[in-house]
N, C-alpha and C positions, 0 to 999 in steps of 0.2 A: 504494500500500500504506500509507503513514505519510501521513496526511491532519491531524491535528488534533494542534497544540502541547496541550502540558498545564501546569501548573504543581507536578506532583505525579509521585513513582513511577510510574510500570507499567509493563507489558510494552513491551520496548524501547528501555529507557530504559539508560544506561551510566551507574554510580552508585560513587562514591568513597567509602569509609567510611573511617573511622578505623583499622580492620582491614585489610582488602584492598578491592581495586576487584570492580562485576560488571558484565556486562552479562545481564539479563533477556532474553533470546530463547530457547534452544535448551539443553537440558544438554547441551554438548560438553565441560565440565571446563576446564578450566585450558589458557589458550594465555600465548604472550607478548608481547608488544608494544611495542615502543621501548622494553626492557629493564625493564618493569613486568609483573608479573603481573596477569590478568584471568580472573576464573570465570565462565563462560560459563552460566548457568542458566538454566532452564527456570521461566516463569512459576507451576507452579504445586509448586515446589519450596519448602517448609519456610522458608527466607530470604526469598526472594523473596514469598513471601505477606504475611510481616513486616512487607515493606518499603511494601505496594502502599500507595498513597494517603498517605505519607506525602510531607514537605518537607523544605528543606535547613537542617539543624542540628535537626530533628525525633527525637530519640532513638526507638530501637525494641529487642525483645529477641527472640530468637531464639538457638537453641544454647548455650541458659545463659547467653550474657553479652548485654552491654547492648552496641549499634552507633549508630551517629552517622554519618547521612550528612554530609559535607560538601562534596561537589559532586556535581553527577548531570547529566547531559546528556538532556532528552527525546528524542524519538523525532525531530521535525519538526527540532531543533539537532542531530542524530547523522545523520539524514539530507543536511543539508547537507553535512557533515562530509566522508562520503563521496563528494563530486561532484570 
């Protein structure tokens, strides 16, 4: 399924902003995870369109204010992640 690192946002990808964290896959809303909050969204969600093809410390705006990735994990490093 996750064949190609990228060096950029997309779909799949688990992304740290300055605001909260996401991960791009599925709208399932808000879970929790080692005591951090994570919004589970759906690639072609409003934010998440925002984000796509963007990089890390690459500003974006969306929902009126300005976001700041500052660490994002690709799809092929989020995959490892999970073995």
């Amino acid at each position: 399924m996750f064949k190609k690192s990228t060096s950029t946002i997309e779909a799949g990808s688990f992304v740290k902003c300055d605001h909260a964290n996401f991960l791009i896959l599925a709208g399932l809303g808000k879970i929790e995870f080692e005591n951090e909050n994570i919004f589970v969204i759906s690639p072609n969600a409003p934010l998440a369109k925002a984000m796509n093809g963007k990089i890390k410390e690459n500003p974006f705006f969306s929902t009126g204010r300005k976001w700041l990735s500052k660490k994002y994990i690709d799809k092929q490093d989020f995959r490892k992640g999970m073995k």
